[in-house]
N, C-alpha and C positions, 0 to 999 in steps of 0.2 A: 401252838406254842412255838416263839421261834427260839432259834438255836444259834451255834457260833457255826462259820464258816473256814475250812483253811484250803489253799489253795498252795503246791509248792510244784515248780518245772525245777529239779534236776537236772544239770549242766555237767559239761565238761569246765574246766577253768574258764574265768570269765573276767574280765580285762579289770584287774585290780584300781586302777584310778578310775573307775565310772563306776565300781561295783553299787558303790551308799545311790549314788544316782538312782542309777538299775533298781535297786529294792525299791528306792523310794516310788519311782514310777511306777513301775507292776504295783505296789499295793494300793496306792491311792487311785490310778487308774481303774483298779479292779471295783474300790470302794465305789469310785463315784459310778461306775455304769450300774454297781446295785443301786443306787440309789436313785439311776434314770429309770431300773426298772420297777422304780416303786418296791424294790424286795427289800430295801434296808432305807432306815429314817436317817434324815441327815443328822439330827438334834444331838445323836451321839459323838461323841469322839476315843472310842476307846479300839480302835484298828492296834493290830500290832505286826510292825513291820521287821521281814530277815531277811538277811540277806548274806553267803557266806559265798567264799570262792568257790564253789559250783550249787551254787539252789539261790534260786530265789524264790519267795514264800510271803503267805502272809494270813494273817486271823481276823477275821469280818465278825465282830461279836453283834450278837441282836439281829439276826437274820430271820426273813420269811419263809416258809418252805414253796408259797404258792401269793401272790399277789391278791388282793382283796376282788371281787367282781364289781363292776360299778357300770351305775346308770350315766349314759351319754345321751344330751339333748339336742338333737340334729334340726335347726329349722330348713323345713324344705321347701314352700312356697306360699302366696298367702291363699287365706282361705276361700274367700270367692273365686282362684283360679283350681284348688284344689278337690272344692264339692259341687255338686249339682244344684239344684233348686229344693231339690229332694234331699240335701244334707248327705246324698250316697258321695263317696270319690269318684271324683271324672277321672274321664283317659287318660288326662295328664298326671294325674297323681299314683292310677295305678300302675303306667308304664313306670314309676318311680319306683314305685314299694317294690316291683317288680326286680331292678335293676340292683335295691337293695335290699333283696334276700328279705323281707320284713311283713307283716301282716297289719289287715287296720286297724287290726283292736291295740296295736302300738302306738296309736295316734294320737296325739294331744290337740286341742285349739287353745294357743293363745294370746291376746293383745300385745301386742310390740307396738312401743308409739301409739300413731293413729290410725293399726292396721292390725286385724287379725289373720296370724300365720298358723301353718298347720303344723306338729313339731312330732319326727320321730323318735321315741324314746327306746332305748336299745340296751341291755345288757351286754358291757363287753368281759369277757372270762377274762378270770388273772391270767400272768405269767408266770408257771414252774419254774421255779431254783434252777432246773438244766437250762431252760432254755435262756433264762435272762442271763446265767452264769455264761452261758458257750457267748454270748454276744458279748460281754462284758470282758472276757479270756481274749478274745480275738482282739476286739478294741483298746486293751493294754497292750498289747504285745504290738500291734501296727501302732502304737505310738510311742512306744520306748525311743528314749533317747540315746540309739545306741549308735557306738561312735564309730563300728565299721561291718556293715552286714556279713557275716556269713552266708554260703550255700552249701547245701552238703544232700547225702543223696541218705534216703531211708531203706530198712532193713529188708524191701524188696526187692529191692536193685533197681526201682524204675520209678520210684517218686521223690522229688527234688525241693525242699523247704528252705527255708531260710529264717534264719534269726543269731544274734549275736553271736551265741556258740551253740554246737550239736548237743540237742536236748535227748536225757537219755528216760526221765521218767516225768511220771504226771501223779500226784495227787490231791484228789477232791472230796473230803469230807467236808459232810454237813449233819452237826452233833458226830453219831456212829456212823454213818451210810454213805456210803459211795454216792458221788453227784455223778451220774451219766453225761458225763462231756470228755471232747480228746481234743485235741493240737496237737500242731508239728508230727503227727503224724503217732501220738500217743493216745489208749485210751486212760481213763483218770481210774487209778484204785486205791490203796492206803499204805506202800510198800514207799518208806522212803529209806536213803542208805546214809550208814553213817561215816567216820572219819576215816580216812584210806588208811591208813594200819593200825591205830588207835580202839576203834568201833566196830560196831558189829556192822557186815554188810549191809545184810537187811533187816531194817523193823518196818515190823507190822505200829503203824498207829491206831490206838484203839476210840478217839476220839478227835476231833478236831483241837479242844483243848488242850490235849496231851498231849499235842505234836513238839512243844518246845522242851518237856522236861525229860521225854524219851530219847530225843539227839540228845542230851546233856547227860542222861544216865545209861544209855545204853550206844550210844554214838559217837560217842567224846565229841562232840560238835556244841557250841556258844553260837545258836542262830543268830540272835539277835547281833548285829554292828555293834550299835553303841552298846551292847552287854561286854562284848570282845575288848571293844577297844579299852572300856573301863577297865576289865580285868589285865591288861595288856601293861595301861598306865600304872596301874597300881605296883605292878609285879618291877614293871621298869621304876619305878622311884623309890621303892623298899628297896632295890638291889643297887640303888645309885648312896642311898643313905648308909646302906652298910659299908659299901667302898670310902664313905665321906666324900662321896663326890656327886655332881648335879649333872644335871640331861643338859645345858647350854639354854639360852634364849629360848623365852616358849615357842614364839613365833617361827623357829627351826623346827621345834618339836614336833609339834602341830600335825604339819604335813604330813610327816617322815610314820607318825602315830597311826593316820588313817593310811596309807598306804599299806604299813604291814600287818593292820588290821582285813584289810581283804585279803591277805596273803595266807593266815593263817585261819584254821576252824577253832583249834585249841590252842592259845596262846601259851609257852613255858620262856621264860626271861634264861638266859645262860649269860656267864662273863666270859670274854677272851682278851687275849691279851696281845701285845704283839711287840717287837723289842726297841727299845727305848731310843735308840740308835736314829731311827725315822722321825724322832721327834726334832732334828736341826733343819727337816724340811717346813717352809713356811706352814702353820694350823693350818690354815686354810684350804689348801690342797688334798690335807691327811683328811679331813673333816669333810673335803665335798667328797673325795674317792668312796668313803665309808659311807655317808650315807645315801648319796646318787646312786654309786653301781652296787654298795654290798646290802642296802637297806639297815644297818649296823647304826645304835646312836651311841658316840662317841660320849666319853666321861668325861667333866672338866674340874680343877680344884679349884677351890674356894674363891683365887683370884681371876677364875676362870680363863684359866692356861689349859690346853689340851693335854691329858693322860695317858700311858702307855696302855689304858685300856678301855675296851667298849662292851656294851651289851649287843642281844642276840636274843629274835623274837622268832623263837623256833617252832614250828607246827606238831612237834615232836618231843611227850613228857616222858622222859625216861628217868630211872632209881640211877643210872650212867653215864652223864650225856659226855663222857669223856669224847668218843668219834665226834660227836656233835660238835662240841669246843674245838676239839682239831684241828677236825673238815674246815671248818671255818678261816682258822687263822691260817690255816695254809692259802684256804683261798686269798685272803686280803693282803697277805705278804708280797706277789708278785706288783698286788696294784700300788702298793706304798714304794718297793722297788721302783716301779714306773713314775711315779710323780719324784723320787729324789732322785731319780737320773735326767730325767727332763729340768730338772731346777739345777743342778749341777753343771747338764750341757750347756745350760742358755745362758748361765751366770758366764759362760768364759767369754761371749760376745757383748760388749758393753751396748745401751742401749741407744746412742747417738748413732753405734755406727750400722745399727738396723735402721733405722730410720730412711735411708735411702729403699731398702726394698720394700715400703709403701707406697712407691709408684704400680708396682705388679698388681697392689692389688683396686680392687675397682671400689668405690666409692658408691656411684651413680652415672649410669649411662648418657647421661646429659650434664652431667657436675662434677667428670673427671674421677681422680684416681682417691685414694687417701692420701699419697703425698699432698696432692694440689690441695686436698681440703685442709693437710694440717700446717701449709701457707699461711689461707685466709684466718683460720683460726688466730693461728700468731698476730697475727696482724691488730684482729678484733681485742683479742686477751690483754696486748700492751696497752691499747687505747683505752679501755675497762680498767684497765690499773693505774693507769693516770688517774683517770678520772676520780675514783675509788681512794688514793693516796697510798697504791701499792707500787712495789719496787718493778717499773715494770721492762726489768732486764731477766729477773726471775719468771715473771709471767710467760714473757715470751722463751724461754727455755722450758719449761713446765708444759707450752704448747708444742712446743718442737718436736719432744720427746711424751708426752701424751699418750699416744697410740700406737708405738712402737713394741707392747707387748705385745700386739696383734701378731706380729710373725715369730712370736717363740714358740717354742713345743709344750710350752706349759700350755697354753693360750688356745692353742691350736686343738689340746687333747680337752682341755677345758673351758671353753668359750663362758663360762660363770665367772672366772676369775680377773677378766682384764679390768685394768684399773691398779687389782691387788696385787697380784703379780710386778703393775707396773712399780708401785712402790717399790717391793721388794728387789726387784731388780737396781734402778737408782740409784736407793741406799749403799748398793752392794758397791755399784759404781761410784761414788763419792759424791755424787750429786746431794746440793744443798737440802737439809731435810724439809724447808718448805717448798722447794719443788716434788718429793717425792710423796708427799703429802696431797699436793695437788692433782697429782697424776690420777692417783689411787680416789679422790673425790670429787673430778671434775664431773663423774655420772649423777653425782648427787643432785636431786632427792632420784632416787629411783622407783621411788615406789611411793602410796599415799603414805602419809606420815612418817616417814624415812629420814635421815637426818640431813643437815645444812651440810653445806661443806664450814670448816671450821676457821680458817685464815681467808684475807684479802687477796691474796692469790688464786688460793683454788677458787674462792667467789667469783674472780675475775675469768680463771678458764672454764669453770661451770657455765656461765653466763654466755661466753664465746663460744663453746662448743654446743649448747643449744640454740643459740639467734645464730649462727650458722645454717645449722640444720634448718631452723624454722625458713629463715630468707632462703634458701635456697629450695628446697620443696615445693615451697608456694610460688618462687620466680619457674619455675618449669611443669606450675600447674599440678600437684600432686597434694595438693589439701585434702585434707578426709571429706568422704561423702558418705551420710547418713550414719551406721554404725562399721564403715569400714577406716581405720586407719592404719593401715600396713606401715607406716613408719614411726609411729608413735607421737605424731603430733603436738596432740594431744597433754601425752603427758610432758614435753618437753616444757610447752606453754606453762602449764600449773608449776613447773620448773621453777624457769622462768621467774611466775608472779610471786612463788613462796621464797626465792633469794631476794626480788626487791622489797618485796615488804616485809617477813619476818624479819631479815637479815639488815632493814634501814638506811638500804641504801641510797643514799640521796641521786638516782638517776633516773634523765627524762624515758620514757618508754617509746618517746616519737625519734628520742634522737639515736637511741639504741635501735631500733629499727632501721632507721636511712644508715647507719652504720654497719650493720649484719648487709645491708643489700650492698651496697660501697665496696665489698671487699670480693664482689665475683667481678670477673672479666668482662669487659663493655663486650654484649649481646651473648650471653653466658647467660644470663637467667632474666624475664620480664619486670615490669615495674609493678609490683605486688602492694607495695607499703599499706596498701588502705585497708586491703584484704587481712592482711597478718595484724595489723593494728586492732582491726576489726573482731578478730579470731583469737585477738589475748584476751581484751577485753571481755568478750563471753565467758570467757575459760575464769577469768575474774568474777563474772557475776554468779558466779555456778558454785567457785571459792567460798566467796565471802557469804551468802546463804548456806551453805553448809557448814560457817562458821559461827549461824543464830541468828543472822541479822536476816530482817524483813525487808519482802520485797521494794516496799517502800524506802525503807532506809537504805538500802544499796543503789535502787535508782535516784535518788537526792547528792549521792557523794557521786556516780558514774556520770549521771547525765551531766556534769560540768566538764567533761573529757580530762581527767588529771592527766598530768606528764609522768606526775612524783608520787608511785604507787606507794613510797614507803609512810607519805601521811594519810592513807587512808584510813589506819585504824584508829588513830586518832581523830579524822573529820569523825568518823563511824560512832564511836562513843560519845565527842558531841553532841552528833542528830541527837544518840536515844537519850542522854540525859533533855535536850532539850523539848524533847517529845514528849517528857515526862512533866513538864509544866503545863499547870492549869493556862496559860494562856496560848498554847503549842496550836492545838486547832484552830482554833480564831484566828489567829496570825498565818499558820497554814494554807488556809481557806483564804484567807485575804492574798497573799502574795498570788493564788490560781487567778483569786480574778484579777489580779493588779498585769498577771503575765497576760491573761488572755486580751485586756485591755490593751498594751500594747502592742501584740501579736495587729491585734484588728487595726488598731492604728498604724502601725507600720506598713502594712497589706495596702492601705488607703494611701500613704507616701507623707502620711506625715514623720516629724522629724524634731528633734529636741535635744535639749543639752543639758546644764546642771540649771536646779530651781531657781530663780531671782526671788530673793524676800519680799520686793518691793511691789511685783506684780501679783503678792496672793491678794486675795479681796476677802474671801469669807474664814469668820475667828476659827472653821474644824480645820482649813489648810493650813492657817496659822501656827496652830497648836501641833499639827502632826511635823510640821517643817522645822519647828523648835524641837522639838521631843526626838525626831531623828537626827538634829543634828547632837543635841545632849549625848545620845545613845552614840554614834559613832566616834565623839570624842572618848569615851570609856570604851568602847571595842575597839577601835583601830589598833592600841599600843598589844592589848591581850592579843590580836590576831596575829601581828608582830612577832611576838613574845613564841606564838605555837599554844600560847592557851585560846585553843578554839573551843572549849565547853564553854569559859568564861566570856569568849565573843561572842555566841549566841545569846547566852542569858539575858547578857547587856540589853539583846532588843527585847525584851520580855515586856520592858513598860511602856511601848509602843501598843499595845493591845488597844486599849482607850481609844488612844486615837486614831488610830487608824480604823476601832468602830463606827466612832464619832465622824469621822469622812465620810466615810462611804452610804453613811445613814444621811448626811446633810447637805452633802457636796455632788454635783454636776459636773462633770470630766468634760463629756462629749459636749460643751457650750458653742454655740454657735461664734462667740468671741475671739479669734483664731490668736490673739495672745494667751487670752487668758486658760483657753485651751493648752495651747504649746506648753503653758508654763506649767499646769495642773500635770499634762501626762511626763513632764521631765520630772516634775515632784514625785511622781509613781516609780521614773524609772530610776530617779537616784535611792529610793526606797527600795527597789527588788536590788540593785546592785551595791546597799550596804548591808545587805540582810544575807546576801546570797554568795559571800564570798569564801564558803567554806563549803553548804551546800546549798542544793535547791528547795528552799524549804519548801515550795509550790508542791513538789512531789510526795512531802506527808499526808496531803488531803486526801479525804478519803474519796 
């Protein structure tokens, strides 16, 4: 009959941002090496995993006590080398049996192929629950992903282990009974402990299944993470609703959620407050203080303005939590002190005139200081606002002053906040609000789905301040290799591609390129262009599939090298509308081989220009030469226009004919006009068809 399994290592605290990890690993590592040892069937899925700031645990339901015994069929050699004449075993087979412990009435003969082998048949014993469990124990635990090892010495004084943190128990029920296995220098018994002043020391568990509702009723512990965290959330939104006030963006939540989910065993929500006064310093600062250093999430009203009050995810439910509330606010006073004396200091320095000590600080050891870089920027950002139809006296002030909150004390205590900070300083200075706007969203997107920057300005220094970066990285050789990108690359690219194409911007990506490299000092950095061009592009096909389109449809609009990333999404809708017509593959399939025909004829050095009417000879060249020029006369103005859905349709009634060719008509004629003239007929047909995209590359 099998039974449940639980398994729980007792810790000292254990590193709250890996904790979810840590469970997760320990119990699925534990599950799958039952299931290597054949003690537990994969079919189930009902494991239940915990994980609390000191245990990690977990419940193996549908467990074996002992592994089935099973027959193993060994061929060992064939039978004419294995028996005599006499059908007895020769020497050679009994030096076998010999070597494997086995007797001949184990023996089978049977046909394999065109040969008969002699085959040992063996009983191998299961494996006991200790024993597949203790390989399984170890085998989790050496592959925990843990993020900094400990070593620590055991209660002997002279044996030395390692693992995340100092493991202080072990237990291993299976159903009622102790599983005889030890680690880290424990042996396994049913004694686990509960919440540090809350719970009882120690319980006895009386079952493997009882182990979850015994921390809960006699432990004050919520094993389970997501149990904790639910009750954590719930506790924080009933107490934000009775305030009439809300937790901020989920996407702040989130985070801030699981963290002081590993923090606590028993979750109790408490309100504090703290005095009103601090609310003239920028949110942002009160907001990151509170929930980076105090773990605290901040209240906001309806407009989502920051409140003079926060919540408090306490490990401690008391009928009093007055000390609690207190403790608290006394603690988070000095830090909100701290942030409105750092905004107070740095506001009396205006931000032009920090600017100068951007030389101090370094940039890149081959690409100068941050002064020198926020030069080139200027330089690029004016150029981009020309271009763009932005004012680009503003641009270039927006780049000047950019990066100057780098040497504030906000900045400095806060490295989250540059950008925000910059604004806020700016403003404070009189600087025009579309440069202060800029400052604060040149970083933008920062992240996947993060927002645009909002004006032509900051577009302009958004843009500049990443083809900075990117040309200059790659001019000194520092492009990402395999998964390492220490500079963020990467994400600058996708940057990049998400302002020119969401954002419409009518600019080349060859010529913003030769422009980011233009603006370092001749032999300051290599001639990259092909590399970087090469490196958005990917970062583009990687884009645009993760926004639905298929492989095919994205290599049909890329493989024409665009300049002008902002019409892709409309080449893109195009393709799939015109993919979507009954004559899409035909035409498809016809352009492949119309390409590959040219391909081979160019290869050979022939050479052609636009078709002559006068040299077709047979009625299907005719017919296709008329029907494309009909067809281009209707697409050309639509291609014009920007309606490229309507310039593909247009060739939809090319279909026919260019059946009709290719079924009746001879390209490769030995007649070198009437050759010439046929594959210029081909090539003015792939370059009216193909001027949006490659339709060759829908084929399948």
């Amino acid at each position: 009959m099998n039974a449940s399994l639980l398994v729980e290592l007792f810790t000292e605290e254990l590193p709250p941002k890996a904790l979810k990890q840590l469970g997760e690993a320990f119990g699925y590592q534990l599950q799958d090496g039952l299931m290597r040892a054949r003690l537990k069937d994969g079919a189930t899925n009902d494991t239940r995993i915990f994980a609390t700031p000191r245990r990690l645990a977990v419940l193996i339901k549908d467990v074996r006590r002992k592994t089935l015994d099973r027959t193993e069929s060994k061929k060992l050699m064939p039978s004419k080398v294995a028996f005599g004449a006499d059908g007895k075993p020769s020497a050679a087979l009994a030096k076998r049996l010999e070597k494997e412990g086995a007797a001949a009435a184990q023996l089978e003969r049977r046909i394999e192929g065109d040969a008969e082998y002699a085959f040992l048949n063996q009983i191998i014993s299961g494996v006991s629950l200790a024993a597949g469990l203790q390989t399984a124990l170890q085998d989790a635990i050496a592959k925990l992903p843990i993020p900094k090892v400990m070593s620590y010495q055991l209660a002997d004084g002279a044996s030395t282990v390692q693992f995340v943190r100092p493991a202080h128990g072990l237990v291993a029920l299976y159903g009622d009974e102790i599983v005889d296995i030890s680690i880290l220098g424990l042996k396994a018994g049913r004694i686990t402990h509960g919440h540090r002043f809350l719970g009882a020391k120690d319980i006895s568990v009386a079952t493997a299944d009882a182990y979850e509702e015994a921390l809960a009723a006699h432990g004050k512990v919520i094993a389970s993470f997501d149990g904790r965290r639910i009750e954590a959330e719930r506790q924080l939104r009933a107490k934000a609703a009775e305030l009439k006030a809300s937790l901020g963006p989920e996407a702040d939540v989130a985070p801030l959620l699981d963290e002081v989910t590993a923090l606590v065993e028993y979750p109790t929500v408490y309100v504090g407050e703290f005095e009103s006064e601090f609310l003239s310093v920028p949110q942002e600062c009160l907001i990151l203080t509170m929930r980076t250093n105090q773990k605290y999430f901040p209240l906001f009203d309806q407009p989502g303005k920051l409140t003079d009050k926060f919540l408090i995810v306490s490990n401690m439910r008391l009928e009093n939590p007055k000390n609690i509330v207190e403790g608290n606010q006394r603690v988070v006073r000095p830090r909100l002190a701290d942030a409105r004396f750092f905004f107070e200091t740095d506001k009396k320095t205006k931000l032009a005139d920090r600017v100068p000590q951007l030389a101090n600080v370094t940039y890149h050891n081959k690409l100068g200081s941050q002064l020198e870089r926020v030069e080139r920027v200027r330089v690029l950002a004016k150029a981009i606002a020309q271009k763009i139809g932005a004012d680009p006296a503003l641009a270039d002030r927006a780049a000047l002053l950019a990066k100057a909150d780098l040497v504030t004390s906000m900045v400095g205590e806060f490295p989250e906040l540059q950008g925000v900070m910059g604004r806020y300083y700016a403003l404070s200075d009189g600087e025009p609000p579309l440069v202060a706007i800029a400052i604060e969203q040149h970083y933008r997107p920062r992240f996947a789905g993060d927002a645009l920057p909002v004006n032509n300005i900051a577009l302009a220094l958004a843009l500049a301040d990443k083809l900075e970066t990117l040309a200059g990285m790659f001019g000194v050789g520092q492009e990402p290799s395999g998964d390492k990108d220490p500079f963020a690359l990467r994400r600058h690219a996708l940057g990049v591609i998400r302002i020119l194409v969401e954002s419409g911007l009518k600019l080349s990506l060859f010529d913003l390129v030769a422009a980011a490299f233009s603006v370092f000092p001749r032999g300051m950095v290599g001639q990259a262009h092909t590399d970087l061009r090469i490196f958005v592009l990917e970062r583009l096909r990687s884009y645009l599939r993760e926004a639905g389109y298929s492989a095919n449809e994205v290599e049909s609009v890329l493989s024409m090298n665009p300049a002008s990333l902002d019409l892709i999404p409309r080449q893109l809708a195009a393709v799939r509308t015109f993919a979507a017509l009954p004559e899409a593959a035909s035409l498809a399939a016809a352009n492949k081989r119309v390409a590959n025909i040219l391909k081979q004829a160019e290869a050979k050095g022939e050479s052609f220009n636009k078709a002559q009417a006068h040299a077709l000879k047979e009625p299907a060249e005719r017919d296709l030469f008329d029907a494309l020029e009909k067809a281009s006369r209707k697409a050309t103005p639509l291609f014009q226009a920007g309606d490229y859905t309507g310039y593909l349709k247009a060739f939809a009634i090319l279909k026919s004919p260019v059946d009709a060719f290719f079924e009746t008509v001879m390209v490769m004629v030995d007649d070198q006009a009437v050759r010439k003239n046929r594959l210029a007929l081909l090539n003015d047909l792939r370059d009216e068809m193909n001027r949006v995209a490659d339709i060759s590359k829908l084929a399948a």
